[in-house]
ZATORKE-256770 format. One record per residue: x, y, z negated of N, C-alpha, C in turn; residue in one letter; residue number from 1. Coordinates in nm, 2 decimals, m for minus. Example, Ala and Ser with C-alpha at 12.3 -4.5 7.8 and 13.67 -1.06 7.14 Angstrom:
BEGIN
+--------+--------+--------+--------+--------+--------+--------+--------+--------+---+-----+
!   n_c1 !   n_c2 !   n_c3 !  ca_c1 !  ca_c2 !  ca_c3 !   c_c1 !   c_c2 !   c_c3 ! r !   k !
+--------+--------+--------+--------+--------+--------+--------+--------+--------+---+-----+
!   1.32 !  m0.57 !  m0.78 !   1.23 !  m0.45 !  m0.78 !   1.32 !  m0.33 !  m0.78 ! A !   1 !
!   1.28 !  m0.22 !  m0.71 !   1.37 !  m0.11 !  m0.71 !   1.29 !   0.00 !  m0.79 ! S !   2 !
+--------+--------+--------+--------+--------+--------+--------+--------+--------+---+-----+
This chain:
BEGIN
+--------+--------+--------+--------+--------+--------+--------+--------+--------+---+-----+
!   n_c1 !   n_c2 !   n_c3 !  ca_c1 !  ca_c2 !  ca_c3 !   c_c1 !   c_c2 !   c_c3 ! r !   k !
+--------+--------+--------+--------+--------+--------+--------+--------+--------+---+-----+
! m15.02 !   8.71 ! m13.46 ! m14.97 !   8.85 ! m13.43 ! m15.03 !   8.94 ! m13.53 ! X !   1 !
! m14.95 !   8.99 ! m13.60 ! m14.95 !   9.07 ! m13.73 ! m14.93 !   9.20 ! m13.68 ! X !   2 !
! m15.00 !   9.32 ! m13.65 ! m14.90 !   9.45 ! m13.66 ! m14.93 !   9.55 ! m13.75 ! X !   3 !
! m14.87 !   9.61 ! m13.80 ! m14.85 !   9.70 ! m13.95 ! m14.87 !   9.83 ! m13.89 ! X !   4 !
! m14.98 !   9.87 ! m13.95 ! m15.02 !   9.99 ! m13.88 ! m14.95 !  10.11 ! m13.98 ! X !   5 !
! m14.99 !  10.12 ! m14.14 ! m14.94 !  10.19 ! m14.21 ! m14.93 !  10.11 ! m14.32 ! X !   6 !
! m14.88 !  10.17 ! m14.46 ! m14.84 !  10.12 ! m14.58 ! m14.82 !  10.22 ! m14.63 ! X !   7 !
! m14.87 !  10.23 ! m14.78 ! m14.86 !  10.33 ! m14.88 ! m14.78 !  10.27 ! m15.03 ! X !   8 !
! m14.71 !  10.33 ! m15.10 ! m14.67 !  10.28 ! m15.22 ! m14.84 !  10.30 ! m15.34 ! X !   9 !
! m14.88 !  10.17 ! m15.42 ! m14.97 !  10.16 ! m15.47 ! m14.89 !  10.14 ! m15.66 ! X !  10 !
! m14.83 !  10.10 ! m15.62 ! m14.72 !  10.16 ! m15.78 ! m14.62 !  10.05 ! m15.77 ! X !  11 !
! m14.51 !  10.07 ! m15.84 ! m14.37 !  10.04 ! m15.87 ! m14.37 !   9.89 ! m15.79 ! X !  12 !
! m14.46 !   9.80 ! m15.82 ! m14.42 !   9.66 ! m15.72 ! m14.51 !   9.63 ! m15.65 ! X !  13 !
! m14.66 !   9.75 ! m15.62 ! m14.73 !   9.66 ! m15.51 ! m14.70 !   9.81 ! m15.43 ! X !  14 !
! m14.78 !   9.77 ! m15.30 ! m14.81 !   9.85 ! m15.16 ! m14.92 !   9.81 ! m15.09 ! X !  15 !
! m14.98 !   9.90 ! m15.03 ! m15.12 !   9.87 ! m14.95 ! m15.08 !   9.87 ! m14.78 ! X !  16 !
! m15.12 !   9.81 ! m14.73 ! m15.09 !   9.74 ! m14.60 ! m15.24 !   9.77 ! m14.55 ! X !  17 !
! m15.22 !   9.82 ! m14.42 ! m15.31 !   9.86 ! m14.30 ! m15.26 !   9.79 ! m14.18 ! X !  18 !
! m15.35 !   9.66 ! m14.13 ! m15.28 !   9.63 ! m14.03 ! m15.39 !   9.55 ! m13.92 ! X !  19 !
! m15.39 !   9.50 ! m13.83 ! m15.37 !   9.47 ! m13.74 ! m15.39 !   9.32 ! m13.74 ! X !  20 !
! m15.44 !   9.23 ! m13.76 ! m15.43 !   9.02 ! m13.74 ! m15.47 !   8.98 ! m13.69 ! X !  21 !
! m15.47 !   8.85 ! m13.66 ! m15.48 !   8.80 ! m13.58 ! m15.58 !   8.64 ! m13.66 ! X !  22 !
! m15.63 !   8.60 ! m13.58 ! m15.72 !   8.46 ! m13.67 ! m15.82 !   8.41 ! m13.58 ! X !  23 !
! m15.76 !   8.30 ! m13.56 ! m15.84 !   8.21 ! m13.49 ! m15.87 !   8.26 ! m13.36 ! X !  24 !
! m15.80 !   8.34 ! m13.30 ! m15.78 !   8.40 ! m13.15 ! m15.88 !   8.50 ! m13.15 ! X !  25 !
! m15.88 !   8.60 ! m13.31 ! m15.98 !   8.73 ! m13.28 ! m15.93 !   8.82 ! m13.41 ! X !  26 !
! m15.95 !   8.94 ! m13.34 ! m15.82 !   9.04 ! m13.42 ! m15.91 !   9.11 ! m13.50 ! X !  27 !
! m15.83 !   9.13 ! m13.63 ! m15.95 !   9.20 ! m13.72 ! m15.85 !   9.35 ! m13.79 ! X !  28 !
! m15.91 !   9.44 ! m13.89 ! m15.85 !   9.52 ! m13.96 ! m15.83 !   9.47 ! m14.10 ! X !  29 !
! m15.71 !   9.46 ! m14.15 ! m15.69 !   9.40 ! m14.27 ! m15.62 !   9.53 ! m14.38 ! X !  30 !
! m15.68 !   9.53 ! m14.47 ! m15.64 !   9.60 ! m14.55 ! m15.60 !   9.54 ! m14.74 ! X !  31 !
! m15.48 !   9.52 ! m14.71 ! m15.46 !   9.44 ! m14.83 ! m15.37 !   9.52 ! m14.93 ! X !  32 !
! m15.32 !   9.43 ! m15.01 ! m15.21 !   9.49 ! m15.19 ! m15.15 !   9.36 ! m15.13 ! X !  33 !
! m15.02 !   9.41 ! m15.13 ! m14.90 !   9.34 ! m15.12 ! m14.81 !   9.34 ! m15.28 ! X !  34 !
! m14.75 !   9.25 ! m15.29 ! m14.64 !   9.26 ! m15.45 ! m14.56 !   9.23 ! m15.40 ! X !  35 !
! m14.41 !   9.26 ! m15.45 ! m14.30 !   9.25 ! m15.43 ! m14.27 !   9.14 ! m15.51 ! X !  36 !
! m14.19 !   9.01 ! m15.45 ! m14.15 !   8.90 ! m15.54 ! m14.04 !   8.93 ! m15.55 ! X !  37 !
! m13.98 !   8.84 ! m15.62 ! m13.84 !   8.83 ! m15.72 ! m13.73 !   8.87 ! m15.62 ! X !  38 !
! m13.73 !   8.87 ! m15.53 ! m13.66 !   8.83 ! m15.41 ! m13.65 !   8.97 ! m15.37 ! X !  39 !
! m13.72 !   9.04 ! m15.35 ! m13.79 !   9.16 ! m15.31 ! m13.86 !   9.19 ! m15.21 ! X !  40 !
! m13.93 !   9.10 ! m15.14 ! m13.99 !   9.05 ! m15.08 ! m14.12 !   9.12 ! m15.10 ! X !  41 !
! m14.20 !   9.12 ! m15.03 ! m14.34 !   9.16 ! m14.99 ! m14.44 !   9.04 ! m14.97 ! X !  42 !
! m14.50 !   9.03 ! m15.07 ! m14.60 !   8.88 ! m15.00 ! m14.77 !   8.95 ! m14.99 ! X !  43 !
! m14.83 !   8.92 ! m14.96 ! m14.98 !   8.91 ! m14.98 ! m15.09 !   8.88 ! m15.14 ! X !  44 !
! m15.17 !   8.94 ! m15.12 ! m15.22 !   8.91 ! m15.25 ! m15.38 !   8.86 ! m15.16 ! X !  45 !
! m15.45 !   8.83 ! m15.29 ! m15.57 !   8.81 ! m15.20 ! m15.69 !   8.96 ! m15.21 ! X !  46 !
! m15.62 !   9.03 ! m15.27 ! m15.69 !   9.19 ! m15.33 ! m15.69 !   9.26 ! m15.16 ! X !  47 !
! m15.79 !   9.21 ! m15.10 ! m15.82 !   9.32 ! m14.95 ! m15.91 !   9.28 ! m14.89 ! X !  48 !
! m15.91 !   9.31 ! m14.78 ! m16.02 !   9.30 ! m14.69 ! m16.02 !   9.30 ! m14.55 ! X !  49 !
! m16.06 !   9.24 ! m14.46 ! m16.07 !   9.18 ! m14.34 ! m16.21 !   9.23 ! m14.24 ! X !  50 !
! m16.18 !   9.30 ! m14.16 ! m16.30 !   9.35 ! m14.08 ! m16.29 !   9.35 ! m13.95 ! X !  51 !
! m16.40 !   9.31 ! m13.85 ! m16.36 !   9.30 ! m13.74 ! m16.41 !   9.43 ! m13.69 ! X !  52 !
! m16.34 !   9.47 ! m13.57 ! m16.34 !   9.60 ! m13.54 ! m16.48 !   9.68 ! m13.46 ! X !  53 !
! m16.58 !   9.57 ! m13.48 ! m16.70 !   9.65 ! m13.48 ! m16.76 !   9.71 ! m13.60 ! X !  54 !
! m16.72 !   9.66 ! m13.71 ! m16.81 !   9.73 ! m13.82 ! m16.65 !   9.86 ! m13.86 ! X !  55 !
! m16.58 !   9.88 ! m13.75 ! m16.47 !  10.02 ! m13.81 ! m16.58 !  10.15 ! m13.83 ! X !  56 !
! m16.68 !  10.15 ! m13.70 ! m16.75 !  10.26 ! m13.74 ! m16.81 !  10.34 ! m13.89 ! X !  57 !
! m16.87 !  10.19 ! m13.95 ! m16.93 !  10.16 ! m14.05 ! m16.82 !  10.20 ! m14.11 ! X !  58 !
! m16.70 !  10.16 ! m14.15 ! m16.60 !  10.21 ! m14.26 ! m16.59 !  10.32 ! m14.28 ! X !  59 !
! m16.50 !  10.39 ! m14.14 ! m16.45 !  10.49 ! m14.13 ! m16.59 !  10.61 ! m14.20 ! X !  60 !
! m16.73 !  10.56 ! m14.16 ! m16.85 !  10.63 ! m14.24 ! m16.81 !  10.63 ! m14.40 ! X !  61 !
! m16.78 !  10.48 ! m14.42 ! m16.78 !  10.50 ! m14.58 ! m16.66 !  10.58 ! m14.63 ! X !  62 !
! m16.59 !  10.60 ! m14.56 ! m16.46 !  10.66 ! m14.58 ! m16.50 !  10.82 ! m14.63 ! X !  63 !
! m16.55 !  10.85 ! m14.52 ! m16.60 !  11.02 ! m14.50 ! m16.72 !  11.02 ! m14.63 ! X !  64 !
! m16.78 !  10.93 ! m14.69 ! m16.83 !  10.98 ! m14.77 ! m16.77 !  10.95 ! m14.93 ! X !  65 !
! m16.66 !  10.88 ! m14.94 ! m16.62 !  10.91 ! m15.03 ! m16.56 !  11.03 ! m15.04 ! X !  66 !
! m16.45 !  11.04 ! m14.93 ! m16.37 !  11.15 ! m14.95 ! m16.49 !  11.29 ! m15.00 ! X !  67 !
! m16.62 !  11.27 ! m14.96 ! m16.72 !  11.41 ! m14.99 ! m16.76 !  11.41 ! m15.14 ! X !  68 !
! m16.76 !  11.27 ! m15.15 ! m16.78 !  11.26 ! m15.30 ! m16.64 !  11.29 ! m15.45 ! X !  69 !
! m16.58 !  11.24 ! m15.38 ! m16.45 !  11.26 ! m15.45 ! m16.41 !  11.42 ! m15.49 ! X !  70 !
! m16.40 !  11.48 ! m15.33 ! m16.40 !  11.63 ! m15.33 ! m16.48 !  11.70 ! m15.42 ! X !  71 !
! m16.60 !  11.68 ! m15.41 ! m16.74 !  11.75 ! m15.52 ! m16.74 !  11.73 ! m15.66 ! X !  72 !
! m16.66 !  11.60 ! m15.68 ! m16.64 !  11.61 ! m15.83 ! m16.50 !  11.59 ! m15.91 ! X !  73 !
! m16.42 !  11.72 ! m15.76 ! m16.32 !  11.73 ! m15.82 ! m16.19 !  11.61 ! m15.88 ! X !  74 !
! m16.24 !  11.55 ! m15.81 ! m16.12 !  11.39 ! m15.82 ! m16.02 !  11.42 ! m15.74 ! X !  75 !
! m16.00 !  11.51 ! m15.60 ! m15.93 !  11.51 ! m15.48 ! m15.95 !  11.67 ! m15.50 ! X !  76 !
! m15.86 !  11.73 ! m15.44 ! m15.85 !  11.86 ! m15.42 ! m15.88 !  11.88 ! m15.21 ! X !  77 !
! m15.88 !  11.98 ! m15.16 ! m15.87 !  11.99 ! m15.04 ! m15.71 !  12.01 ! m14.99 ! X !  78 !
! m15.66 !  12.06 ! m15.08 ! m15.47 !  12.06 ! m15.10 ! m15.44 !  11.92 ! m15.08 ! X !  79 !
! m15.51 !  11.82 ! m15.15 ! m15.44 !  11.66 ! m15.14 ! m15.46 !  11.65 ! m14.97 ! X !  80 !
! m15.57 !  11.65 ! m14.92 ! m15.58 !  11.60 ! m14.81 ! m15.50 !  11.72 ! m14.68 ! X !  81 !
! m15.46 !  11.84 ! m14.69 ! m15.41 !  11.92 ! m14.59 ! m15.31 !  11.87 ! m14.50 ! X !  82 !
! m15.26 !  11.78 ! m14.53 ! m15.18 !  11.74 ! m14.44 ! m15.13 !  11.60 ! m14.40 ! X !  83 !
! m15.29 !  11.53 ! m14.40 ! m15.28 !  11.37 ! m14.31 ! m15.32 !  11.43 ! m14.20 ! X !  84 !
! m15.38 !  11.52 ! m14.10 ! m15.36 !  11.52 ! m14.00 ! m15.24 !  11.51 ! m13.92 ! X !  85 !
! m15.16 !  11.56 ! m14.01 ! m14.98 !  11.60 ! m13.93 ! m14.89 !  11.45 ! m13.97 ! X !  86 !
! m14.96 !  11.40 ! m14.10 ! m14.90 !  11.26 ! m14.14 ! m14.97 !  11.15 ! m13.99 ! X !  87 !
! m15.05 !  11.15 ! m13.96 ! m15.07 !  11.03 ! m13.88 ! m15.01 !  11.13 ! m13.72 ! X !  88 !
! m14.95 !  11.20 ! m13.72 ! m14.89 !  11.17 ! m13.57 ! m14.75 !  11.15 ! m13.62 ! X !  89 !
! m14.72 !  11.11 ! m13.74 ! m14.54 !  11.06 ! m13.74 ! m14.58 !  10.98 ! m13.87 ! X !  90 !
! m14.62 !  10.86 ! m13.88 ! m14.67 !  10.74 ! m13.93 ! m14.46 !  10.63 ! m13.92 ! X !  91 !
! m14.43 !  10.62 ! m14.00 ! m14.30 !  10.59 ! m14.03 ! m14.29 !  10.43 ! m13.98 ! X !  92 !
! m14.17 !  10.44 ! m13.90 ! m14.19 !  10.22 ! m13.89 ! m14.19 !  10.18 ! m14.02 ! X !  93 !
! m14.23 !  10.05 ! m14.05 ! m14.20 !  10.01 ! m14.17 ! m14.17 !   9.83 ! m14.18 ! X !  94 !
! m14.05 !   9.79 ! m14.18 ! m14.04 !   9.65 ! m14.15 ! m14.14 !   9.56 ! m14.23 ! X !  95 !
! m14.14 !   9.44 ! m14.17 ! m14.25 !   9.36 ! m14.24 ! m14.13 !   9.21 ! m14.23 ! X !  96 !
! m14.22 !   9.18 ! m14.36 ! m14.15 !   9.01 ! m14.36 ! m14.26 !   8.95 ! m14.28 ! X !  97 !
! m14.19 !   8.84 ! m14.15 ! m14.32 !   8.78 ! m14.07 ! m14.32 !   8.64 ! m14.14 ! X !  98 !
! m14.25 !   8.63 ! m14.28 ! m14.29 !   8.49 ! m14.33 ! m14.41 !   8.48 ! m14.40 ! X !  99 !
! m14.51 !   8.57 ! m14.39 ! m14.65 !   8.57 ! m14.53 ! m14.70 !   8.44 ! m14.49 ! X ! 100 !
+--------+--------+--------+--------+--------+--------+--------+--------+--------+---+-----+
């Protein structure tokens, strides 16, 4: 059981995938780079990362301190981020191929 939480365009043939898995009957957060094959298809790359949902705390920490860092040295504006609050309560379906 795979579910696709979000997806971002990461340039012209890959995408980043936020989701939801399933393994060995214990569900983790996966965060991977998908490529588009010939086909145009969406496959998996091995470029991600797999976390079980006790160390989310721990992320979501490292999260907040990039974004502090990024902000301070002017990498990120406060304008870039103004409006993912309003982006995650209308988060778009996004089909998935269930062949990976």
């Amino acid at each position: 059981m795979d579910e696709l939480i979000a997806q971002f365009e990461k340039n012209a043939t890959e995408v980043v995938r936020v989701s939801i898995t399933e393994y060995r009957k214990r569900q983790f957060i996966d965060v991977r780079i998908y490529y588009s094959d010939d086909e145009g298809q969406y496959r998996p790359t091995k470029k991600g990362v797999s976390l079980s949902p006790e160390v989310y705390p721990d992320f979501k920490r490292a999260l907040a301190a990039l974004e502090k860092t990024l902000l301070e040295r002017d990498l990120l504006t406060p304008e870039d981020l103004a409006d993912i609050s309003e982006d995650l309560t209308d988060i778009p379906a996004v089909e998935v191929d269930e062949g990976r």
